[in-house]
C-alpha positions, 0 to 999 in steps of 0.5 A: 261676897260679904254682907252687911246686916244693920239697923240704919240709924234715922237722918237728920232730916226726920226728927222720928224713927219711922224708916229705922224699926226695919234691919237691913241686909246690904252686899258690900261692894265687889268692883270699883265703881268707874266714871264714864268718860262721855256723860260723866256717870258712875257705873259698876258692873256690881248689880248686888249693890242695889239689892237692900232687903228689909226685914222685921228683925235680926234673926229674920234676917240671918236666917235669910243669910244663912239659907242663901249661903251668903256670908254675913257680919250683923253690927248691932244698933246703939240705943238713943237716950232721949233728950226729953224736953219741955218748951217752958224749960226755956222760961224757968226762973232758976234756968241754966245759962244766961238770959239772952232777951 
């Protein structure tokens, strides 16, 4: 069973980054997961799905794969560039765009 070693990006529900510092080690699923005819829930006999291990850095991470014998694939972040802005930018004489006020 392969596993994935990623830092997850934020959501966009939070304009921080506090929930993305940490790298991730999540199995890929092995079974299908099967609709239940009475309730109408999804199940799977696949437990290591649940299993989400966080770590402080990649290397920690790897490490833990490696002394387990757990097969691996790291994906590397993409950095963010930070789109700095001002609210008085909004009232510039020599703004771009047009003045909708």
């Amino acid at each position: 069973m392969l596993a994935r070693i990623y830092k997850p990006a934020k959501t966009a529900m939070q304009s921080g980054t506090a929930r993305s510092r940490d790298w991730l080690l999540e199995f890929e699923p092995s079974e299908k997961q099967v609709i239940e005819p009475l309730m109408g829930w999804t199940s799977s006999g696949d437990t290591r799905r649940q299993v989400r291990l966080h770590f402080e850095t990649r290397e920690e991470a790897v490490a833990y794969a490696e002394a387990h014998e757990i097969p691996y694939q790291v994906f590397e972040p993409r950095e963010r560039k930070p789109n700095i802005r001002a609210y008085a930018d909004n009232f510039r004489y020599d703004r771009k765009g047009l003045w909708t006020h």
